[in-house]
PDB file of N, H, CA, C and O in Angstrom:
ATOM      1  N   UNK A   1      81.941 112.593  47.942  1.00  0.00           N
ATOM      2  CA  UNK A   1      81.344 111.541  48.752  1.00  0.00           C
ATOM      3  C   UNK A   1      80.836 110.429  47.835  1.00  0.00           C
ATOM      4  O   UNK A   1      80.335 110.600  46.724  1.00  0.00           O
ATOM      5  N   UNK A   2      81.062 109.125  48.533  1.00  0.00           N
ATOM      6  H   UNK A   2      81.470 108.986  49.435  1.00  0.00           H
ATOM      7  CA  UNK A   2      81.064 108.169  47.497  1.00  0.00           C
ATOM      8  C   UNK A   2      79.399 106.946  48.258  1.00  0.00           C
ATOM      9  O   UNK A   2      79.571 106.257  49.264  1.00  0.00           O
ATOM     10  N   UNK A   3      77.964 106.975  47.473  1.00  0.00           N
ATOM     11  H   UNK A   3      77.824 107.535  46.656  1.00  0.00           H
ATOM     12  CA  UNK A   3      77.094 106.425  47.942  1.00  0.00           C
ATOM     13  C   UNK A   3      76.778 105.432  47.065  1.00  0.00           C
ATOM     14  O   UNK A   3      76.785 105.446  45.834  1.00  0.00           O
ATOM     15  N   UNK A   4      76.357 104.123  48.235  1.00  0.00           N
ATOM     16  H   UNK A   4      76.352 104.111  49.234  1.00  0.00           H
ATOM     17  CA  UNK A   4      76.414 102.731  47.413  1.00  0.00           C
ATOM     18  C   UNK A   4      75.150 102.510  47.304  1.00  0.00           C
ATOM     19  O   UNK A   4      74.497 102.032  48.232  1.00  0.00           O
ATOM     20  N   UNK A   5      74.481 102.932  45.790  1.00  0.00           N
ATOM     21  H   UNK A   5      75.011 103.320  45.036  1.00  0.00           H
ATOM     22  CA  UNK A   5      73.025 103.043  45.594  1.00  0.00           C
ATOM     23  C   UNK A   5      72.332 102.093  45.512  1.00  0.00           C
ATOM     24  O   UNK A   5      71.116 102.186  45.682  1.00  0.00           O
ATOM     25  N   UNK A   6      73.142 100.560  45.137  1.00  0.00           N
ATOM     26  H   UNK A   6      74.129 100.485  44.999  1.00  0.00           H
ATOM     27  CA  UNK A   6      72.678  98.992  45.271  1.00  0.00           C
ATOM     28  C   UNK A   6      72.364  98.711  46.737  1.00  0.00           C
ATOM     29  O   UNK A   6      71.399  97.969  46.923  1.00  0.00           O
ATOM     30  N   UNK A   7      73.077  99.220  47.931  1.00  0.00           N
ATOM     31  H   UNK A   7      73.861  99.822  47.780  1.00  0.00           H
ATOM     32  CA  UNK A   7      73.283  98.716  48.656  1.00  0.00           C
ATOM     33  C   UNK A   7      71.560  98.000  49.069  1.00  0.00           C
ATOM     34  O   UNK A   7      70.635  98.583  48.504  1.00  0.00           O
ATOM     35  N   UNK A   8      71.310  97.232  49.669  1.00  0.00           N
ATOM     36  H   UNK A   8      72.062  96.758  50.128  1.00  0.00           H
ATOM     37  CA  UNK A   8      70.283  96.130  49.862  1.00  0.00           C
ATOM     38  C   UNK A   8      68.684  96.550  49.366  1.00  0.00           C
ATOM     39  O   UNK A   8      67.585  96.856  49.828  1.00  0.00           O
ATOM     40  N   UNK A   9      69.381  96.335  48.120  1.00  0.00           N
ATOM     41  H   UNK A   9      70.273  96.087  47.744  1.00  0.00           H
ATOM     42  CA  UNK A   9      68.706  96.781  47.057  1.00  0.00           C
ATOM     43  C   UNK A   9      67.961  95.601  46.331  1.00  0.00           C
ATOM     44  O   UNK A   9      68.577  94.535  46.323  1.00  0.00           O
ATOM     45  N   UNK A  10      66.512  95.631  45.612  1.00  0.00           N
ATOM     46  H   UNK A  10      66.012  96.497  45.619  1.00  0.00           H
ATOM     47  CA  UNK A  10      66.266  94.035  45.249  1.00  0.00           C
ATOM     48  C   UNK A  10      67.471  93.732  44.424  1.00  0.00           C
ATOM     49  O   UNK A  10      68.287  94.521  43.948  1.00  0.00           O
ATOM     50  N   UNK A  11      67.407  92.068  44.327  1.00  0.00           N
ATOM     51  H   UNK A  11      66.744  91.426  44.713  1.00  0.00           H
ATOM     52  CA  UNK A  11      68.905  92.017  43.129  1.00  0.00           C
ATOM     53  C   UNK A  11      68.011  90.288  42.739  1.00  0.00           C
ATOM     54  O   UNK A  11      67.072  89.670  43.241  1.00  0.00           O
ATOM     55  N   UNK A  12      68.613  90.150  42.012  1.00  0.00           N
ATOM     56  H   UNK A  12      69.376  90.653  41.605  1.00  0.00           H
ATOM     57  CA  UNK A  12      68.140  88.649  41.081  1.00  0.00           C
ATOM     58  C   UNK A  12      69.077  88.305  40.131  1.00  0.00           C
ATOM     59  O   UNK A  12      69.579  89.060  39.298  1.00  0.00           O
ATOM     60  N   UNK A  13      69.359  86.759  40.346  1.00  0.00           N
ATOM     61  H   UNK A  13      68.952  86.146  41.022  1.00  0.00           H
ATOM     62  CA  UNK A  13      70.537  86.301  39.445  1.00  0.00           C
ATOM     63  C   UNK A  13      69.669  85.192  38.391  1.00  0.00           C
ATOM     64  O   UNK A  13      68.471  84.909  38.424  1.00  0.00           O
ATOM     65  N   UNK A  14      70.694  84.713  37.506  1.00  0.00           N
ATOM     66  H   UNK A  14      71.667  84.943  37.479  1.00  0.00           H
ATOM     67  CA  UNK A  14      70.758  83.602  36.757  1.00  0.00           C
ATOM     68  C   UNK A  14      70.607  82.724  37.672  1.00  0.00           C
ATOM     69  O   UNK A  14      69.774  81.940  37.215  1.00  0.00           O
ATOM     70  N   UNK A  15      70.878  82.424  38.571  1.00  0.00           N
ATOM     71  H   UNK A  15      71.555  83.061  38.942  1.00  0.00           H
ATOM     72  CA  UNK A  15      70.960  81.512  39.567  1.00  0.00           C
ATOM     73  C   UNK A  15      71.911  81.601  40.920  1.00  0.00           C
ATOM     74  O   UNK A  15      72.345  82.734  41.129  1.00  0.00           O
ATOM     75  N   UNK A  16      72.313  80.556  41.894  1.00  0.00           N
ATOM     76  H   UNK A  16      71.961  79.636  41.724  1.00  0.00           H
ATOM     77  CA  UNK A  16      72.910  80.624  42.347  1.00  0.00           C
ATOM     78  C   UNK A  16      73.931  79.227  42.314  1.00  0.00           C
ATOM     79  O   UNK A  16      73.620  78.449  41.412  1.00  0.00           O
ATOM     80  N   UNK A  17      74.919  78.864  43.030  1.00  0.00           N
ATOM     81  H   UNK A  17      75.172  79.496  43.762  1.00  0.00           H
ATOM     82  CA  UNK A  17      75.787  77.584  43.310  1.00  0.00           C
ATOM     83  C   UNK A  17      75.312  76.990  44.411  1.00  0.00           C
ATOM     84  O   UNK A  17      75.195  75.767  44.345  1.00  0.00           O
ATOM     85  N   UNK A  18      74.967  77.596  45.536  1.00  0.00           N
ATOM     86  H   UNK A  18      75.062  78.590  45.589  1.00  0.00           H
ATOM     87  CA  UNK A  18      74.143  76.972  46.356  1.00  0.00           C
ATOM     88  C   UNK A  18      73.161  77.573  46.980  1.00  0.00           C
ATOM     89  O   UNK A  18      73.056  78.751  46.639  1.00  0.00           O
ATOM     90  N   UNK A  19      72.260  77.161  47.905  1.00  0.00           N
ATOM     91  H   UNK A  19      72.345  76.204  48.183  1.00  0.00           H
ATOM     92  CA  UNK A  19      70.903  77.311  48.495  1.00  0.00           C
ATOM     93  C   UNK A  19      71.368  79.155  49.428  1.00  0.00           C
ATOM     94  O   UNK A  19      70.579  80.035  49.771  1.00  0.00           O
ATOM     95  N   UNK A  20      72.608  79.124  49.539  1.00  0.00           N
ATOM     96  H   UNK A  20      73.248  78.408  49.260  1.00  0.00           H
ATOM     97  CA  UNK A  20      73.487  80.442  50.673  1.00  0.00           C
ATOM     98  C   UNK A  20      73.592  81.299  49.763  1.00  0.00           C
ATOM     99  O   UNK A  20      73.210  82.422  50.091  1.00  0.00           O
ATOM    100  N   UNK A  21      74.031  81.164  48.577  1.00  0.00           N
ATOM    101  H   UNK A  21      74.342  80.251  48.311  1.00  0.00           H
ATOM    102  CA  UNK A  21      74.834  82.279  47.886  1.00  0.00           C
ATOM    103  C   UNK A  21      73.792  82.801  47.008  1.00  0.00           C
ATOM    104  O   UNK A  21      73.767  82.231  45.917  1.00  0.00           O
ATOM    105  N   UNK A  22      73.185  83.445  47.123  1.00  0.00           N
ATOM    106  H   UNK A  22      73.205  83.908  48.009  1.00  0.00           H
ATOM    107  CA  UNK A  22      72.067  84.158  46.526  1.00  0.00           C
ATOM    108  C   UNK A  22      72.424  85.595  46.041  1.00  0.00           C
ATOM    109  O   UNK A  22      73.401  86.274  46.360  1.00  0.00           O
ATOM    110  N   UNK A  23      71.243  85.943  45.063  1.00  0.00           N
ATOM    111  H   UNK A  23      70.450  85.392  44.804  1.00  0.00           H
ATOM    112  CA  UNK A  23      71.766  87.231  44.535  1.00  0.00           C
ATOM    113  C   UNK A  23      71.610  88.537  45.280  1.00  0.00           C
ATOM    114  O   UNK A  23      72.127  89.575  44.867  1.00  0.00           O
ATOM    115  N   UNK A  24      70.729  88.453  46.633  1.00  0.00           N
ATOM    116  H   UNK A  24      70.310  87.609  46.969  1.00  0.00           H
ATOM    117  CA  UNK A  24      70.888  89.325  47.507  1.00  0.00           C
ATOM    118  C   UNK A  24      72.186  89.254  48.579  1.00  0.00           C
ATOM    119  O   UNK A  24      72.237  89.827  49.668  1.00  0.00           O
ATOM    120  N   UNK A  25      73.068  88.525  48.069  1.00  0.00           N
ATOM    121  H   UNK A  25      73.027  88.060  47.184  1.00  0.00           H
ATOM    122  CA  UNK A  25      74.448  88.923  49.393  1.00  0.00           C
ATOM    123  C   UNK A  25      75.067  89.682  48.365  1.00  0.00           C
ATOM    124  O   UNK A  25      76.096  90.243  48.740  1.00  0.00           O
ATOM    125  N   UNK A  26      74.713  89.886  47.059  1.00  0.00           N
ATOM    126  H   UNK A  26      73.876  89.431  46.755  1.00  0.00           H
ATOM    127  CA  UNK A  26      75.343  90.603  45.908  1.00  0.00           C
ATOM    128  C   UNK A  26      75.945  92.114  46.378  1.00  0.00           C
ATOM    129  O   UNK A  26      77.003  92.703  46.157  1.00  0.00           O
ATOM    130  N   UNK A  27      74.471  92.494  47.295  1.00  0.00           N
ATOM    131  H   UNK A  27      73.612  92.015  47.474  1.00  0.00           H
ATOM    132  CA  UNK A  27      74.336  93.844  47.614  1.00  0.00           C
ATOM    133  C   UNK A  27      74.216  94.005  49.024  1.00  0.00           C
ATOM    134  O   UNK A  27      73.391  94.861  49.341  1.00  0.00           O
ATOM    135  N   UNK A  28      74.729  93.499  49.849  1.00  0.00           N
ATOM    136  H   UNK A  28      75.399  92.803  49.592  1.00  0.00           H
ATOM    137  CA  UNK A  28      74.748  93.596  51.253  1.00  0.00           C
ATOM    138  C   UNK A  28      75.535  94.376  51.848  1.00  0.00           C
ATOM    139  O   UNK A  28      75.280  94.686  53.012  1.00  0.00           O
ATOM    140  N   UNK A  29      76.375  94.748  51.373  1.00  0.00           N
ATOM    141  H   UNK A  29      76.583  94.496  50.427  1.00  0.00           H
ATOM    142  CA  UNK A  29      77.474  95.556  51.780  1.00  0.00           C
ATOM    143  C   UNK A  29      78.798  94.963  52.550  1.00  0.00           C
ATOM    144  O   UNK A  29      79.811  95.403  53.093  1.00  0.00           O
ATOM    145  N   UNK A  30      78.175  93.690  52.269  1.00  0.00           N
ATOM    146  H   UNK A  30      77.352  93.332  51.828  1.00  0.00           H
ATOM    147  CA  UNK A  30      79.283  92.756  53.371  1.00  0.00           C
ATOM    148  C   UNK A  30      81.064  92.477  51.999  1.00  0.00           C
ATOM    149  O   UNK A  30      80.995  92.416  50.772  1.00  0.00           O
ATOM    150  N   UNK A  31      81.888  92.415  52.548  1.00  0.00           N
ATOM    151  H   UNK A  31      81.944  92.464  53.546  1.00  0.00           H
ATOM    152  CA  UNK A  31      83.040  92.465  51.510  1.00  0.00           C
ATOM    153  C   UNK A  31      83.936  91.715  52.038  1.00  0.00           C
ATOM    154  O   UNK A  31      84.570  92.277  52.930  1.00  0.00           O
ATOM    155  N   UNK A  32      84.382  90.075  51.701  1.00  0.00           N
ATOM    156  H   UNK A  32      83.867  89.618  50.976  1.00  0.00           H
ATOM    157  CA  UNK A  32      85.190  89.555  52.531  1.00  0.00           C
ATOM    158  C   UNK A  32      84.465  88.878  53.224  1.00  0.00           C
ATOM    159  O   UNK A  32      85.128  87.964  53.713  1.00  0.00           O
ATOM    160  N   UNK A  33      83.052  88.835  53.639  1.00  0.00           N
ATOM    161  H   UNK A  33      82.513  89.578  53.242  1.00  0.00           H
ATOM    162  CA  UNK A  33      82.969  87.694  54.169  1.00  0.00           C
ATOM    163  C   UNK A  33      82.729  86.138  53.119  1.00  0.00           C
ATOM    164  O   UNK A  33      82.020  85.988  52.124  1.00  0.00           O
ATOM    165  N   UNK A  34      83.552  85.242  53.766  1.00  0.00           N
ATOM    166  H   UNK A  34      84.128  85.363  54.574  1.00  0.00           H
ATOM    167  CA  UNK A  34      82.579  84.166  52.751  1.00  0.00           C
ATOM    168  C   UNK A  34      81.258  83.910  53.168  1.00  0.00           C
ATOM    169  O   UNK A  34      80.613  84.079  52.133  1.00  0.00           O
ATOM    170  N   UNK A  35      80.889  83.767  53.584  1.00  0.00           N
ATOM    171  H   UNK A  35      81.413  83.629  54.425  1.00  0.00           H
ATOM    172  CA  UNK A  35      79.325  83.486  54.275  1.00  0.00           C
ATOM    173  C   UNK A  35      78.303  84.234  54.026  1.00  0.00           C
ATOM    174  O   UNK A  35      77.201  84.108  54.560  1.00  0.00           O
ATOM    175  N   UNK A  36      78.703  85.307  52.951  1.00  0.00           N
ATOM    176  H   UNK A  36      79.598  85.410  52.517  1.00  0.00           H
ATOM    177  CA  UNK A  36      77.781  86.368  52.062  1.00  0.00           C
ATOM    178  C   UNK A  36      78.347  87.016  50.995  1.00  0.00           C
ATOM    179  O   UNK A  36      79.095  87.993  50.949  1.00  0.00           O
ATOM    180  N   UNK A  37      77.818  86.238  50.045  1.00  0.00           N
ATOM    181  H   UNK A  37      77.211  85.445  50.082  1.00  0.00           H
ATOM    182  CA  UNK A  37      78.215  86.514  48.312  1.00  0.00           C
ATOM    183  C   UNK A  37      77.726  85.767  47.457  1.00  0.00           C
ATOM    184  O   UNK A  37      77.500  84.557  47.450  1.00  0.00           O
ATOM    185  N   UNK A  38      77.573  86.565  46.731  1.00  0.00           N
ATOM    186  H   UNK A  38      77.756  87.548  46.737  1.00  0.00           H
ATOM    187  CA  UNK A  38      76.643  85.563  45.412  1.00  0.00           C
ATOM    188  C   UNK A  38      77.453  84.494  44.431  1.00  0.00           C
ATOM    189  O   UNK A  38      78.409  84.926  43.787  1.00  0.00           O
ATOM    190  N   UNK A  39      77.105  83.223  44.329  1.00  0.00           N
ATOM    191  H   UNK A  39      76.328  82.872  44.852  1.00  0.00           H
ATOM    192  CA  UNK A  39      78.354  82.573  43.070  1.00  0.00           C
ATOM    193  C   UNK A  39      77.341  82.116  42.476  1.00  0.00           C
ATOM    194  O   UNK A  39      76.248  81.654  42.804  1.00  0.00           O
ATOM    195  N   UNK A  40      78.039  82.381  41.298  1.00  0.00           N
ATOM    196  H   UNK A  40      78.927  82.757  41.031  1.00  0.00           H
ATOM    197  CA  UNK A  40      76.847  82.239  40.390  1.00  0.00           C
ATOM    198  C   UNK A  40      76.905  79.934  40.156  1.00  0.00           C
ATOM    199  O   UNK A  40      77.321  79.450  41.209  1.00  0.00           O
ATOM    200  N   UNK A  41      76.673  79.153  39.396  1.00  0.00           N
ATOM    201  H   UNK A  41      76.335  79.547  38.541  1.00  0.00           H
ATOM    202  CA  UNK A  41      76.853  78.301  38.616  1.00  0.00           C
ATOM    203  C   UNK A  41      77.802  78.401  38.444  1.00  0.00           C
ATOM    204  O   UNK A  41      78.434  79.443  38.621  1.00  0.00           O
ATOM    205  N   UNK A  42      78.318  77.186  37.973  1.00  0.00           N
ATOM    206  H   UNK A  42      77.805  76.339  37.829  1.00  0.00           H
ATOM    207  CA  UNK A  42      79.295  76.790  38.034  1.00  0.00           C
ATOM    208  C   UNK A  42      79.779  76.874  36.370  1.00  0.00           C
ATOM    209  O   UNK A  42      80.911  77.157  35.979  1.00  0.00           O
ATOM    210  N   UNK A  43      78.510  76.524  35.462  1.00  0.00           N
ATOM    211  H   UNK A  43      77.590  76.294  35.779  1.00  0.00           H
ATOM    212  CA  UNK A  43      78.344  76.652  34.122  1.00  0.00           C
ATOM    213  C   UNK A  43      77.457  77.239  33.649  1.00  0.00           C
ATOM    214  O   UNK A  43      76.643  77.821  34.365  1.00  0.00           O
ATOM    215  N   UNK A  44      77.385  77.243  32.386  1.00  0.00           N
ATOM    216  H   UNK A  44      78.047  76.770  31.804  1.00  0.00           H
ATOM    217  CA  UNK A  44      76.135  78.418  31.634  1.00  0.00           C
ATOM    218  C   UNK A  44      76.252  79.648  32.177  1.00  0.00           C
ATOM    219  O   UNK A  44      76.924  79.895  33.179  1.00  0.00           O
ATOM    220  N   UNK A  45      75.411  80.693  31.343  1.00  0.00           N
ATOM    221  H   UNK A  45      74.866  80.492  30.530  1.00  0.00           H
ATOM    222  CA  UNK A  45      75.413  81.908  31.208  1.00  0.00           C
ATOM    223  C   UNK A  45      75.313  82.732  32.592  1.00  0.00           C
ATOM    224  O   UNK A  45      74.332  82.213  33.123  1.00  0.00           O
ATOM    225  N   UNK A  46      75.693  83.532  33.294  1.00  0.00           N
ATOM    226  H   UNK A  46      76.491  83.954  32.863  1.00  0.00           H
ATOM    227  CA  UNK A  46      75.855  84.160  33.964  1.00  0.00           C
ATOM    228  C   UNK A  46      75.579  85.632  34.473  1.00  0.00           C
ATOM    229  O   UNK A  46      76.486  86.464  34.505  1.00  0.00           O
ATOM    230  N   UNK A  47      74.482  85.874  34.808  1.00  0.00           N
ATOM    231  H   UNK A  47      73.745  85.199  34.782  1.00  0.00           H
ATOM    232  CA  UNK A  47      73.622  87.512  34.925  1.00  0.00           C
ATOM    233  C   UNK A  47      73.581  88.131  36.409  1.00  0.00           C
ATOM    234  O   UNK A  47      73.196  87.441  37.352  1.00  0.00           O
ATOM    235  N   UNK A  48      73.914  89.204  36.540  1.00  0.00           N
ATOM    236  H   UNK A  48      74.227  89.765  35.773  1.00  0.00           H
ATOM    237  CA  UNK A  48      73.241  89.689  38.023  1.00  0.00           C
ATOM    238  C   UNK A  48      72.516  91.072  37.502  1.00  0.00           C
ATOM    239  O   UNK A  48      73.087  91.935  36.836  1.00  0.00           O
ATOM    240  N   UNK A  49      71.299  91.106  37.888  1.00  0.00           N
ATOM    241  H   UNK A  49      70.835  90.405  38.429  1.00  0.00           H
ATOM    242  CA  UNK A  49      70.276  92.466  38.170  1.00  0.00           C
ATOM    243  C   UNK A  49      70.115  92.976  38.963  1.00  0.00           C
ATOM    244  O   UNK A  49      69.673  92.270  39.869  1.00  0.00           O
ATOM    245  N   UNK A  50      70.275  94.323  39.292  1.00  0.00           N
ATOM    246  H   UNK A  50      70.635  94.896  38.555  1.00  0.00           H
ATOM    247  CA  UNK A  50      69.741  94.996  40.750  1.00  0.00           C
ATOM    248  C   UNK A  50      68.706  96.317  40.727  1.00  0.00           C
ATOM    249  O   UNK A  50      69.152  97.420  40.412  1.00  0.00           O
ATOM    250  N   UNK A  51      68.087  96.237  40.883  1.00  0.00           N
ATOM    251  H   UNK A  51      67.724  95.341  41.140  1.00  0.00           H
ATOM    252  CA  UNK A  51      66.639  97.131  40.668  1.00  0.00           C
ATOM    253  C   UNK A  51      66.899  98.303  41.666  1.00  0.00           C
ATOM    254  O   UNK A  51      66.482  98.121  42.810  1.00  0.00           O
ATOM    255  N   UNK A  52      67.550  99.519  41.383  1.00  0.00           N
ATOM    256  H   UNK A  52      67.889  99.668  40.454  1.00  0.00           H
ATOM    257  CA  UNK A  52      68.209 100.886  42.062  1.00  0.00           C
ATOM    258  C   UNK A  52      66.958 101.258  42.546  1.00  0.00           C
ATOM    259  O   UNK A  52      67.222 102.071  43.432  1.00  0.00           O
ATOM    260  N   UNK A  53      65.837 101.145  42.483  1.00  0.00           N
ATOM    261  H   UNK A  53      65.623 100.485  41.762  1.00  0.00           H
ATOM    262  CA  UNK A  53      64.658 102.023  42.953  1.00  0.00           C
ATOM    263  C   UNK A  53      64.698 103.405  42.507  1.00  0.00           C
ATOM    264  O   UNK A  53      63.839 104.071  43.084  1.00  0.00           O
ATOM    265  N   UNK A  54      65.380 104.049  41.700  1.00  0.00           N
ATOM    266  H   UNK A  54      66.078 103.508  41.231  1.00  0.00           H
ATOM    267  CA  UNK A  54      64.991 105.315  40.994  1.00  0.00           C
ATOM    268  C   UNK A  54      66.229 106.046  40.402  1.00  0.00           C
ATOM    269  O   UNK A  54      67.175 105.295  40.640  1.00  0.00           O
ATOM    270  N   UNK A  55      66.556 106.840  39.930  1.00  0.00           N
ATOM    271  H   UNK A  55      65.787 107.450  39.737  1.00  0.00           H
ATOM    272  CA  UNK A  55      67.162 107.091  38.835  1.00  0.00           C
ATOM    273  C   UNK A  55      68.434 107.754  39.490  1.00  0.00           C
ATOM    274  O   UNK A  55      68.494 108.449  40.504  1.00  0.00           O
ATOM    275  N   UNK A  56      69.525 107.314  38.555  1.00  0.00           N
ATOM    276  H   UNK A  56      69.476 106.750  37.731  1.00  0.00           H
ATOM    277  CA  UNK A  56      70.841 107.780  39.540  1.00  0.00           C
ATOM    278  C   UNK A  56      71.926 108.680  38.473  1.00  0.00           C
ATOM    279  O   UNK A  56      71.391 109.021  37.418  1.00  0.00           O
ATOM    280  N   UNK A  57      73.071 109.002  38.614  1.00  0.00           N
ATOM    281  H   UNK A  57      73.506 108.725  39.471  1.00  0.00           H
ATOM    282  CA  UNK A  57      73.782 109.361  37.954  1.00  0.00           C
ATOM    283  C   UNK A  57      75.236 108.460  38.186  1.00  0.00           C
ATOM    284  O   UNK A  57      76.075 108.464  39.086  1.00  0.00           O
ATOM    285  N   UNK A  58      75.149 107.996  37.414  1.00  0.00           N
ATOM    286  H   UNK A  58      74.467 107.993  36.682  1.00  0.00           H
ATOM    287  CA  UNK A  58      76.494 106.829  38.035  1.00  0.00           C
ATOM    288  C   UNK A  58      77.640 107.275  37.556  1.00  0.00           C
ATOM    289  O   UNK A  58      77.758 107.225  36.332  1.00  0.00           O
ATOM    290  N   UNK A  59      78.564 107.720  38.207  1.00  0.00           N
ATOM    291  H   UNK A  59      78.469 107.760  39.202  1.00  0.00           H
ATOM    292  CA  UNK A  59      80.055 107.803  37.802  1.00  0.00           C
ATOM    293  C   UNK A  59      80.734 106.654  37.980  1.00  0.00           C
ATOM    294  O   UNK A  59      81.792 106.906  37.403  1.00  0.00           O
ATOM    295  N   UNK A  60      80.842 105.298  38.500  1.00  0.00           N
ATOM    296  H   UNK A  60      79.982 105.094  38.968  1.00  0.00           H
ATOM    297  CA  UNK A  60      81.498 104.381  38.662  1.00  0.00           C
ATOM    298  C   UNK A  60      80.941 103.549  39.219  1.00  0.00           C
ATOM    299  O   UNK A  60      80.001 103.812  39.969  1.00  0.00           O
ATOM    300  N   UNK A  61      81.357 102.354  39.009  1.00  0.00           N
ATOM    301  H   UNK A  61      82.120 102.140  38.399  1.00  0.00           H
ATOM    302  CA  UNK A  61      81.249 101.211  39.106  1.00  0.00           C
ATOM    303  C   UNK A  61      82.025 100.154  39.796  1.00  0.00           C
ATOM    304  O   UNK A  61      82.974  99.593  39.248  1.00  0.00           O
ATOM    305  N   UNK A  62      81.575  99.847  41.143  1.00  0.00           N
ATOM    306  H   UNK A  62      80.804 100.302  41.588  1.00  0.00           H
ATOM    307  CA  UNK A  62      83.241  98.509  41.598  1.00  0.00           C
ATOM    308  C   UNK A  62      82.071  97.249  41.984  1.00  0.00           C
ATOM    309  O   UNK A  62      80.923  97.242  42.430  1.00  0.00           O
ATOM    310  N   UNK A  63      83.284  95.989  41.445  1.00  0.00           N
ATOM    311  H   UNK A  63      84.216  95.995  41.083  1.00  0.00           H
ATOM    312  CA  UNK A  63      82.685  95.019  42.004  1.00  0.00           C
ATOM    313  C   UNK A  63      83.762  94.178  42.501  1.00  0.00           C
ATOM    314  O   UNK A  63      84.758  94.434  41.825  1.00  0.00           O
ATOM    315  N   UNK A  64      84.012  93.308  43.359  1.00  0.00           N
ATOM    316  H   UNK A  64      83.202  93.100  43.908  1.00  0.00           H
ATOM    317  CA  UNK A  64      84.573  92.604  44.151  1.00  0.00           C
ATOM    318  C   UNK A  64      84.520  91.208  43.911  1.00  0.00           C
ATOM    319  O   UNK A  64      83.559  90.614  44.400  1.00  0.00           O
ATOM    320  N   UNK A  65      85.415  90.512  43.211  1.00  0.00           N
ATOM    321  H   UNK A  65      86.196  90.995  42.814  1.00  0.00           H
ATOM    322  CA  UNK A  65      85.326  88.772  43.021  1.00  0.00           C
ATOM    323  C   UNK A  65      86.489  87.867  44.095  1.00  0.00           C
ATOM    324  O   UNK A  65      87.446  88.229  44.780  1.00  0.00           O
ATOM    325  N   UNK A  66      85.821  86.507  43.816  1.00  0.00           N
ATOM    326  H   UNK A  66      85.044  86.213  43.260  1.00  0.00           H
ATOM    327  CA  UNK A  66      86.940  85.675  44.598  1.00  0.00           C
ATOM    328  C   UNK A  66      87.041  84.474  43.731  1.00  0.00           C
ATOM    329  O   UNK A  66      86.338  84.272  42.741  1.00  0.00           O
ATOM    330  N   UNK A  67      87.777  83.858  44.089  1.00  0.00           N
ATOM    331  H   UNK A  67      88.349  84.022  44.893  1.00  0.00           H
ATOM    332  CA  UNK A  67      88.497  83.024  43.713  1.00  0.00           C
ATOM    333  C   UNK A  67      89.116  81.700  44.354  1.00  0.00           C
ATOM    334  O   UNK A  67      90.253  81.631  44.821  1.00  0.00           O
ATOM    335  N   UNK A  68      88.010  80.463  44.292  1.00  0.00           N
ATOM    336  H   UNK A  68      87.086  80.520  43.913  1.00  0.00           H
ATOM    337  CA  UNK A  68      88.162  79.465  45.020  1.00  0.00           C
ATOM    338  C   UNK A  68      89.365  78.302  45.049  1.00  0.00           C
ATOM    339  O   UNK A  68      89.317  77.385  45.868  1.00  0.00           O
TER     340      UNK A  68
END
């Protein structure tokens, strides 16, 4: 069984591209929508954090990008 321990989870970026795309659609569980996802800047350095709330054992890792 596969559990999504980010899921709306705190999260905090470097920033965002606009006032919508914030670092909490990071972890929403939403996939495919445009209308919830984080983009970062357009330039400069680039970070996302997500604060798990307590200690996990992680076997894997997926993340999902797009491409404008």
């Amino acid at each position: 069984m596969t559990l999504n321990v980010a899921l709306n989870k705190p999260a905090t970026a470097s920033g965002a591209n606009s006032a919508s795309d914030t670092a909490d659609k990071a972890v929403d569980g939403l996939i495919g929508v445009n209308t919830s996802r984080w983009v970062s800047p357009a330039s400069g350095e680039h970070w996302l954090e997500v604060d798990l709330q307590g200690e996990y054992a992680i076997s894997g890792f997926n993340s999902w990008t797009g491409n404008a």
